[in-house]
C-alpha positions as CSV (number, residue, x, y, z in Angstrom):
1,X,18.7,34.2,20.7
2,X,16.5,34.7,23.5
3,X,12.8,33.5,22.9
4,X,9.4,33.8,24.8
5,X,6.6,31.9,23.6
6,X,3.4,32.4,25.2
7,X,0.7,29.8,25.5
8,X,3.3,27.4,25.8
9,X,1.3,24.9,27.3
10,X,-0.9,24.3,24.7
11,X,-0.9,22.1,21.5
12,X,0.5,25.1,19.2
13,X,2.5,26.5,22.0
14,X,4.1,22.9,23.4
15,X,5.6,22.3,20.1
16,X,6.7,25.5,19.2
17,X,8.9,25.2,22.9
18,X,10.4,21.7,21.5
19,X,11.3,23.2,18.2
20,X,13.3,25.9,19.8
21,X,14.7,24.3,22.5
22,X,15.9,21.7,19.4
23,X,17.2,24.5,17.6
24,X,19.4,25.8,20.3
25,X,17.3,28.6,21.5
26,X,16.8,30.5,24.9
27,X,13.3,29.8,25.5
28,X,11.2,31.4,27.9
29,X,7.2,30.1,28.5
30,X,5.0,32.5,29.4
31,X,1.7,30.4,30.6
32,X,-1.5,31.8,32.4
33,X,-1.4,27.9,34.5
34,X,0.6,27.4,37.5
35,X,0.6,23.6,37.0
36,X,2.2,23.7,33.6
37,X,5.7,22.5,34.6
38,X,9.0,22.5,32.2
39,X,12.4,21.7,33.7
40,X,14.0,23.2,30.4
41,X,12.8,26.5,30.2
42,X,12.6,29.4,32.1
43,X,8.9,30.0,32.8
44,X,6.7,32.9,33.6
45,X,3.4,32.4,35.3
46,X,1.2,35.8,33.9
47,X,-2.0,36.7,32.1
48,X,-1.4,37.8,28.6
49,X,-2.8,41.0,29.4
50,X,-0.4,41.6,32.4
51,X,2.4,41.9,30.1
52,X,4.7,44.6,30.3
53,X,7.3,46.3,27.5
54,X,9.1,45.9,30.6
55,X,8.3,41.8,30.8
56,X,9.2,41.5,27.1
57,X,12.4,43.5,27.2
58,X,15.3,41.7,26.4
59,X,13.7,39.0,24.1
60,X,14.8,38.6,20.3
61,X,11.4,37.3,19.4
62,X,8.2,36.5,21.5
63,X,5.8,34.5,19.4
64,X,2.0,34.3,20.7
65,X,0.4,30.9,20.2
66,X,-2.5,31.8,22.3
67,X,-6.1,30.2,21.0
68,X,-9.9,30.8,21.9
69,X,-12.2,28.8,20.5
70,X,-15.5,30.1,22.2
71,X,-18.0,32.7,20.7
72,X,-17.7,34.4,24.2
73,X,-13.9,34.8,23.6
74,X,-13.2,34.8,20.4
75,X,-12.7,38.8,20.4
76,X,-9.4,38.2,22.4
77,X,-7.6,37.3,19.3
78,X,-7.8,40.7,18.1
79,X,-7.2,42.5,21.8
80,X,-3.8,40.1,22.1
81,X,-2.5,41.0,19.1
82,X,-3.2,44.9,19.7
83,X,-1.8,44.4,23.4
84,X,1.3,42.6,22.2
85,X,2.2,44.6,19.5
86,X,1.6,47.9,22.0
87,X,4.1,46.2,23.9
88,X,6.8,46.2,21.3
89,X,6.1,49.0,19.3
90,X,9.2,51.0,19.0
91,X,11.4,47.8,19.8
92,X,13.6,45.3,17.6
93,X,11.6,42.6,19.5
94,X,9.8,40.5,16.4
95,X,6.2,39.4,17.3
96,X,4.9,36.0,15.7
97,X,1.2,35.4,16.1
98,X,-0.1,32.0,15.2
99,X,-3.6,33.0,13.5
100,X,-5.6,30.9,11.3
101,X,-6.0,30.2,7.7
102,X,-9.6,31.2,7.2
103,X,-7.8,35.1,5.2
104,X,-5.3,33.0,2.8
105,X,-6.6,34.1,-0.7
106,X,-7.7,31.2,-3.3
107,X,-7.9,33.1,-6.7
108,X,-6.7,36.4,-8.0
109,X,-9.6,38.0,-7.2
110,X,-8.3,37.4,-3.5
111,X,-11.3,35.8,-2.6
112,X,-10.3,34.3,1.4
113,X,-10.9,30.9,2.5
114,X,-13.7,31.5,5.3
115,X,-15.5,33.2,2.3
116,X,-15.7,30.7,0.2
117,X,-19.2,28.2,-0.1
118,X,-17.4,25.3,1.5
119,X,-15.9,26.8,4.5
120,X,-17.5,24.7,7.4
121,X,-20.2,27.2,9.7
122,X,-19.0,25.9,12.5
123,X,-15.0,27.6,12.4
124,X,-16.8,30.7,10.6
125,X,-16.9,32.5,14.2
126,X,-12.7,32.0,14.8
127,X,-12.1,32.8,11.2
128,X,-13.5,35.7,11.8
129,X,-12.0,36.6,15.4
130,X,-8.4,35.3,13.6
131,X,-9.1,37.7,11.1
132,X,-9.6,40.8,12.9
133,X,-6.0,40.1,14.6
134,X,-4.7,39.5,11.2
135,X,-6.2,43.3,10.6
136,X,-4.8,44.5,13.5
137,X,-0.9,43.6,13.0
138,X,-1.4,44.6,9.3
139,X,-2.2,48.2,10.1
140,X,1.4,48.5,12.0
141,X,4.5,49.9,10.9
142,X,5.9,50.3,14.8
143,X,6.1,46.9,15.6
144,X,8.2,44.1,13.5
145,X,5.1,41.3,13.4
146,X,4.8,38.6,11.4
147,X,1.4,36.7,10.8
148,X,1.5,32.6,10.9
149,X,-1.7,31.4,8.7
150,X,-1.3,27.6,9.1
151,X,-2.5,25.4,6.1
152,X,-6.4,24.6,6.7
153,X,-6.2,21.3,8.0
154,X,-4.0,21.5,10.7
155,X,-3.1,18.5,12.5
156,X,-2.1,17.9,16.2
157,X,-1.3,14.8,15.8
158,X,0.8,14.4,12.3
159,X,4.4,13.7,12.6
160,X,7.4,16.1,12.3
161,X,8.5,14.9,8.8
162,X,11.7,18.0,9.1
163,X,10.2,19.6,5.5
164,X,7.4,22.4,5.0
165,X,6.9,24.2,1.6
166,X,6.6,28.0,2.3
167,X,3.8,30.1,0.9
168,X,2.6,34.3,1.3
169,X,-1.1,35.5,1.4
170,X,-2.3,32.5,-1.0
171,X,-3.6,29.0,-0.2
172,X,-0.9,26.3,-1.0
173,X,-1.3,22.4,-1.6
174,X,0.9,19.8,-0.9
175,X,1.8,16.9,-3.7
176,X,-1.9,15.6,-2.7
177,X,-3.4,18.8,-3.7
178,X,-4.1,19.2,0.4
179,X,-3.6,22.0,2.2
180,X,-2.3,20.3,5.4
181,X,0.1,20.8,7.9
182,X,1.1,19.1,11.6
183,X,1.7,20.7,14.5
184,X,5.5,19.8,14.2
185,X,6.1,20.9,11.1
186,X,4.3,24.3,11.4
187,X,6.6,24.9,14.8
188,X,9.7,23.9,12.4
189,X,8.4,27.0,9.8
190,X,8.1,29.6,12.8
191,X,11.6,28.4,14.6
192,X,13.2,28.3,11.2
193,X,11.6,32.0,10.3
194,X,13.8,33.4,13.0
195,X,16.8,33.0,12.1
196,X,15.2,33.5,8.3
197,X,13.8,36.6,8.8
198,X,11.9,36.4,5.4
199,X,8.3,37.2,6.4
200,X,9.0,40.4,8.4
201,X,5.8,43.1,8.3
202,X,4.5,39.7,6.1
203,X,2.1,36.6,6.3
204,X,3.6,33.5,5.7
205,X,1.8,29.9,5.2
206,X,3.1,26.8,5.2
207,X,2.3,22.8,4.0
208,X,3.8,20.0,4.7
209,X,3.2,15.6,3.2
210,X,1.3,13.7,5.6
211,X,3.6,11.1,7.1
């Protein structure tokens, strides 16, 4: 299976590239920075919004770990996941995008995380940017997306203990009543999902144990 993951260079991105290349995939990088260097991939040096159907022909699955964390980019979320997903309408081309966990529901009222009293101010502007991207792969039947809400403390630096408890549109704990996750483990959810294929037109979440 060929697969292109774009922001590869990043935190998200590196270890998704790991995962795959563990699990026996084709991977491609698609990176905006000509330093970022990877003797086992292919890699392609191009702005997300340079994309082509043409550039994305030919992959099984492209998955978009692309990030902005500034209040004067934080509306790229939304116009990536629009551009992508314009990009493989029509195709059987799956598109994974690595969003946030600010719209996972905590009661049956559906109440979302970002809207509840204790959601920190400070991640209240890329809750809301993740959201709108969130909106905009919802609203599609012409492209086969699926939307990656990690659990709400997600950390770069946790180990890859090898096991993840799945999850839909809710908020899951772990056996500490935490919702956490590591990097790792998160990139073992998404490689594992595409060979899965459980979460198709869907939002998955995922938790893992602390190691």
């Amino acid at each position: 299976m060929k697969v292109a993951i774009i922001g590869a260079n990043g935190k998200s991105g590196s270890n998704l590239v790991q995962e795959a290349l563990k699990q026996g995939y084709d991977v491609t990088a698609i990176v905006r920075n000509k330093e970022y260097k990877n003797g086992d991939v292919k890699v392609v040096y191009k702005d997300i919004f340079e994309l082509s159907k043409a550039d994305l022909e030919g992959f099984d699955a492209v998955i978009s770990a692309f990030a902005a964390w500034t209040p004067e980019t934080f509306g790229l979320h939304k116009k990536v996941a629009k551009h992508l997903a314009d990009a493989l309408s029509g195709t059987k081309t799956r598109l994974l995008v690595i969003g946030g966990a600010g719209t996972l529901y905590v009661d049956d009222k559906q109440t979302m995380v970002m809207d509840t009293p204790s959601f920190p101010a400070g991640y209240m502007g890329v809750a809301k940017a993740t959201a709108e991207s969130f909106s905009e792969l919802k609203g599609r039947s012409d492209v086969l997306w699926t939307y990656v809400s990690p659990a709400g403390d997600y950390d770069a630096n946790g180990a890859r203990t090898g096991k993840y408890v799945l999850g839909g549109d809710n908020l899951i704990l772990n056996s500490k009543n935490e919702s956490y996750i590591s990097y790792a483990d998160l990139a073992l959810a998404v490689i594992d999902e595409l060979k899965n294929g459980a979460f198709v037109q869907k939002r998955f979440t995922a938790v893992g144990e602390r190691a």
